[in-house]
N, C-alpha and C positions, 0 to 999 in steps of 0.2 A: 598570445596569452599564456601559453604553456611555461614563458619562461617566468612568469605571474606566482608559477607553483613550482618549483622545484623539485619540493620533496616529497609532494603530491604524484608527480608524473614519473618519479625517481620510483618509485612504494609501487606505481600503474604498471608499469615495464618491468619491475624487478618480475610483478605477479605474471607476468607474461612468458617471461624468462624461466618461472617457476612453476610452468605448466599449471596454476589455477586459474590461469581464463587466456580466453584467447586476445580480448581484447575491450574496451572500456570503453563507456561516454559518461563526461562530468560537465554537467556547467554547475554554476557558482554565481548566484546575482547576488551585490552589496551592496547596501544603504541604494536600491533602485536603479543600481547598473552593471551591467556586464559583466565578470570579473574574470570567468572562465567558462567557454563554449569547445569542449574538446572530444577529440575521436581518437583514439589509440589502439595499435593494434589491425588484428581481424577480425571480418566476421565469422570468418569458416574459413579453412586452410585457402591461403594464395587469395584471398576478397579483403582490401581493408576497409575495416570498418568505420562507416562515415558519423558525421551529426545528422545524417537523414535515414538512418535504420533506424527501425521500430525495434525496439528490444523490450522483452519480457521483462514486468512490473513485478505479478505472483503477488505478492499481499501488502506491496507496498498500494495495492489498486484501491484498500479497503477506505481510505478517506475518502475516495470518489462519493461511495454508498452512503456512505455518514452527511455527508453535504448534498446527494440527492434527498435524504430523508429529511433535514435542514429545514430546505426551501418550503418542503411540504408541513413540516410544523410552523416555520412563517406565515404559507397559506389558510394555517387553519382547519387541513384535512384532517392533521392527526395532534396528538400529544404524548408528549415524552411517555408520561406513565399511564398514557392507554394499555390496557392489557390486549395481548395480540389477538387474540380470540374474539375480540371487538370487531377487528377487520377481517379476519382469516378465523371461523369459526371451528373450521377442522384440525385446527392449530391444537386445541387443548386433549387432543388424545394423550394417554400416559399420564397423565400428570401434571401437564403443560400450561393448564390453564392458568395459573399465575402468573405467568411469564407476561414481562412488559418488553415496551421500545426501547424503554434506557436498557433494561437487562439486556438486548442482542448486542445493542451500541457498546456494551463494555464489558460483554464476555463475561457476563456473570447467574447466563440463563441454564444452566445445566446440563446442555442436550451434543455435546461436542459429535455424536457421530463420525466417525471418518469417512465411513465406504457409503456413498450416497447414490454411486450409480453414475456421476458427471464423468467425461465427458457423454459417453454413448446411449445413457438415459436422456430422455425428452426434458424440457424445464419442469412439465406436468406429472412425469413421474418421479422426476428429484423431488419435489415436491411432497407425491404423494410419500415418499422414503423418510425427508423432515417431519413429517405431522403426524407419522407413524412415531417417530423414535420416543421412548419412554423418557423419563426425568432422572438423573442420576441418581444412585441411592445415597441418601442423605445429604443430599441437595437443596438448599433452602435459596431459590433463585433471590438474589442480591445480598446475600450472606458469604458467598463461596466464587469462588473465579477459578477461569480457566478457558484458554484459548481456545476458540470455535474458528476452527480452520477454514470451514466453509457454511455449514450447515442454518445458522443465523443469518449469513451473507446472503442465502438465499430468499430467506422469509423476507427479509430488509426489499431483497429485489422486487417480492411477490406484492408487500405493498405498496412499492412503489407502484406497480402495474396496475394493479386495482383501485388504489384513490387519485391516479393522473389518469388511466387509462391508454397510455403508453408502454411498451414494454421498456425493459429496464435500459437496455443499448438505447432504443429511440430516446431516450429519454436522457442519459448522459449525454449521448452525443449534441441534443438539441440546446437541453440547458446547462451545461456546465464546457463541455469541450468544444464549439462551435463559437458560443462569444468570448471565450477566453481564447482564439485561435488555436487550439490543439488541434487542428484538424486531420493530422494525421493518427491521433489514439483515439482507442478503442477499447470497449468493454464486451466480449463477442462481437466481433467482427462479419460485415456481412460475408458470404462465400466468395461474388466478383471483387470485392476488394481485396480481401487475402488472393486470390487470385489475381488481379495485376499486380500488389506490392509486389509477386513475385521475390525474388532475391533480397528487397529490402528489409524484408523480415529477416531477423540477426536469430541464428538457433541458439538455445542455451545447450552448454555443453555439460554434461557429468564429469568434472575434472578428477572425480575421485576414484575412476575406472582408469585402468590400463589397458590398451591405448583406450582417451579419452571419447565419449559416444554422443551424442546430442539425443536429447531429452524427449520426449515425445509432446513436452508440452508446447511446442510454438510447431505442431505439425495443425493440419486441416481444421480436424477435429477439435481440436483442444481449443483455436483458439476463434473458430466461428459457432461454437456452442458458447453460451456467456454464462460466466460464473461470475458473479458480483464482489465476490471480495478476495479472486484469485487470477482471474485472466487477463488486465488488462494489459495496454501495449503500446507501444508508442516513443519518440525520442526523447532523452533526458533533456532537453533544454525545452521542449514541450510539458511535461512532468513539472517542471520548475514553473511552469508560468500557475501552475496551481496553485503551488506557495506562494508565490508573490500576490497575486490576487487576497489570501489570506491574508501578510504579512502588513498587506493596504487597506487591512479592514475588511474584506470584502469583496471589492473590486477592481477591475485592474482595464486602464486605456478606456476609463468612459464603461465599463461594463459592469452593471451591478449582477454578483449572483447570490451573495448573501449579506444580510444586515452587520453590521460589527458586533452587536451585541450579539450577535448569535457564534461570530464568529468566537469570541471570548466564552460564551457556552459548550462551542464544541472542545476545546482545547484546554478546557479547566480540567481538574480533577475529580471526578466524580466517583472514581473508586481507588479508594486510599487503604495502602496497607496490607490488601488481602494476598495473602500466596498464591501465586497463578500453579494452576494444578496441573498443566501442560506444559508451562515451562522449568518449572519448578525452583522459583523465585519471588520472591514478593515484590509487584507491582502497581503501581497506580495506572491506570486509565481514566482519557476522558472518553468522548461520545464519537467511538469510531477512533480516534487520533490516541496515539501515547505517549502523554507528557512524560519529557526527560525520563526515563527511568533506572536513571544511575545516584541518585538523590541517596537510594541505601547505602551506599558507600560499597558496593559490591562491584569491581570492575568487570564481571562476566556475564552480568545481565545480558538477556540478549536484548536485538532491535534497540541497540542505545544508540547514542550522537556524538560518542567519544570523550577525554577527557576534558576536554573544554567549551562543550556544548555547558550554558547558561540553565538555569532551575525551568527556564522560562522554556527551552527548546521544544516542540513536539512536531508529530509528524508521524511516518512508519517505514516499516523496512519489508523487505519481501525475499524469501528462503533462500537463503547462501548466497546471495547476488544483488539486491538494490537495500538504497536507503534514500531517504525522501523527506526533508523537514524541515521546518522556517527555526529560528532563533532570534526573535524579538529583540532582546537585549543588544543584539549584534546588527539586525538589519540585513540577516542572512538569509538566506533562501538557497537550497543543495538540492541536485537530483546523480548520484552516482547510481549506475547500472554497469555490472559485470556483467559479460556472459560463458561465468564456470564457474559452479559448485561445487567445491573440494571437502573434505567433512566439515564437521562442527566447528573441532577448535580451530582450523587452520584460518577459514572465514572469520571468527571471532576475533581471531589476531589484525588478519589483514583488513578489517574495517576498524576496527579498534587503531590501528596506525592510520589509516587511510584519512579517518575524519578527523583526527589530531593533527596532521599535516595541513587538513586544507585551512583548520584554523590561526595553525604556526605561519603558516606561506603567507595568509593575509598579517599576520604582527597583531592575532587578538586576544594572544594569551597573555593571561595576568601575569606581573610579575610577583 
């Protein structure tokens, strides 16, 4: 299939050769088949890297959350603009009480927090760290945006646990990654599983250090403590069967996990225009996923889909290392995962080429 992509695998190996990663996995499914299922590279010096290492998501994980939340407004447990303090009453400390469901789903609740305590806090004291944190000043939640790296991801998690009665792992893994066959990813990973993958866990490395270090995030800790909209893990061609599921409405080989109209809900635009205050950029968001966000005509947005990604594309990406997203209008479905993070602009380039190729190699650029 490799020779499927040329200039894709050509851009994979240059990055290799260029000390930003050690090594790669891309599949590429089109119009519902195969197109490219590839492992490049290593995992760690002298191990090459297969299609069966689990390699770190980071925040390409956060659709998982968005589509467990999904199900549960299909079920009827909750609604969009329930205010969180409805379910999670200790939620409206600070200020917070206004804060809705749509608002976490599109980063536009106020409360970004960084230092939360995860991995080596409990979920119960992360917790109790979110419901502490105050409102930002002059914060008018669904007025103002700005990336919640984690701190929202949690509360998402929290009601999930409390209106399924599930915690958040049990509960991906049961409904979302289990009939879709992902059975090797995970969102907090049990201990004995991290413990047999053994070696098939792929380290991310810090490309951007001399000599290069691996990351603390794919160690014990980090990746059997669950963090809902940063931990997860799992093989790219695994990853990809999420999008297609999407991309088919819904469901995917006989498995329903959400209705199409909902899927069309999650992946609309729900926040248009507003300048993300974290990234510092104006972007749209839908609920949890982010539509195309190259539409401003700004090529350095981040988490985009390159230049030939459709108005239609959405999906996510995860810090210096994955991208993740269906493109309707194409019939695409992508899961790339790096494992090295070199700075900012170097990763902005080399995804910016990377996802331009994979659409050149398939012949789907407009003339």
């Amino acid at each position: 299939m490799s020779s499927r992509f040329p200039q894709t695998v050509g851009l994979l190996e240059a990055g290799i050769h260029q000390g930003l990663h050690f090594g790669a996995q891309l599949h590429v499914s089109w119009r519902g088949e195969v197109a490219a299922d590839l492992a490049l590279g290593e995992a760690r010096p002298g191990e090459p890297l297969t299609p069966a290492h689990l390699m770190l998501w980071l925040s390409s994980s956060k659709p998982i959350a968005a589509v467990a939340i999904a199900q549960l407004w299909e079920r009827g447990k909750l609604g969009l603009d329930d205010r969180v303090v409805r379910h999670m009453p200790e939620f409206g400390q600070g200020g917070k009480e206004a804060i809705t469901v749509r608002h976490l789903l599109t980063h536009t609740g106020g409360f970004r927090g960084f230092e939360i305590g995860w991995p080596r806090a409990t979920w119960e004291e992360v917790l109790e760290r979110v419901c502490a944190l105050r409102l930002e000043p002059r914060w008018v939640p669904g007025e103002k945006a700005g990336y919640h790296m984690s701190s929202s991801w949690f509360v998402l998690g929290e009601l999930v646990r409390r209106l399924d009665g599930r915690s958040f792992p049990r509960y991906v893994r049961e409904e979302i990654f289990e009939p879709l066959g992902m059975d090797d990813c995970w969102i907090g990973m049990p201990l004995e599983r991290f413990q047999a993958y053994g070696d098939r866990v792929a380290p991310m490395w810090l490309t951007s250090a001399a000599p290069p270090r691996p990351h603390a995030w794919t160690d014990e800790a980090h990746l059997t403590a669950c963090s809902p909209g940063g931990n997860g893990c799992g093989p790219a061609h695994q990853l990809a069967r999420f999008y297609r599921m999407l991309l088919a409405g819904g469901s995917l080989e006989g498995k329903r996990i959400v209705a199409p109209q909902t899927v069309e809900a999650l992946v609309a635009r729900h926040r248009t225009g507003l300048f993300d205050q974290t990234f510092r950029k104006p972007m749209d968001w839908g609920l949890g996923f982010i539509p195309n966000p190259a539409i401003y005509g700004d090529p350095d947005v981040p988490y985009a889909y390159g230049p030939h990604a459709s108005r239609r594309a959405y999906g996510h990406s995860g810090f210096r290392s994955s991208a993740a997203f269906a493109d309707p209008e194409h019939g695409l479905a992508v899961a790339l995962i790096v494992n090295g993070t070199p700075d900012d602009e170097t990763h902005l380039r080399r995804f910016q080429a990377l996802t331009a190729a994979i659409y050149e190699d398939l012949g789907l650029v407009r003339g």
